[in-house]
C-alpha positions in Angstrom: 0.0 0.0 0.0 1.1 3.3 -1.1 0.7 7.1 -1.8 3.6 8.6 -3.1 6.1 8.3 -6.0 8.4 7.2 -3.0 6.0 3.6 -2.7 6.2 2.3 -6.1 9.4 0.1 -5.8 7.9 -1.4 -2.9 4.3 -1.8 -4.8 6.8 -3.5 -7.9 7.8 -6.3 -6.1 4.4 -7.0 -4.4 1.8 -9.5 -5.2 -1.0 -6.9 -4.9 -0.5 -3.3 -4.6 -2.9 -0.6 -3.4 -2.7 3.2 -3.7 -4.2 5.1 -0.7 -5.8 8.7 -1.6 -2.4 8.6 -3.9 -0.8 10.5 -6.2 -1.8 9.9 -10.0 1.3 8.2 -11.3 0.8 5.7 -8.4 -2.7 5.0 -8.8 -1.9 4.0 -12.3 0.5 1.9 -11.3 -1.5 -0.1 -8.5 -3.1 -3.3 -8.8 -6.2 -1.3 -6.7 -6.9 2.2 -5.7 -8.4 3.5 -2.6 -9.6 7.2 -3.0 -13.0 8.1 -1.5 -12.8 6.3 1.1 -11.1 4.5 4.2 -8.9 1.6 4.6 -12.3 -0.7 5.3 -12.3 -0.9 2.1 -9.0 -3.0 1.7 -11.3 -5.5 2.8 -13.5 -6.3 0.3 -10.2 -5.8 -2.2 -8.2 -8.5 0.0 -11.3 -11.0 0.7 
């Protein structure tokens, strides 16, 4: 899970990624993107 620029080598090497109220270039780059709301949401993503 990431936000920043400074997240996406971790996010590379992980099975699933997830951007959290991110910048744009990482939401691109995530597997799923979390923007409206909170991190319940990882959740349903996860399950």
């Amino acid at each position: 899970m990431g936000d920043g620029a400074n997240d996406l080598a971790m996010m590379s090497v992980a099975v699933r990624s997830v951007a959290f109220h991110a910048k744009p270039v990482v939401r691109a780059q995530a597997d799923a993107a979390l923007t409206y709301t909170g991190l319940d949401r990882l959740l349903n993503i996860l399950a």
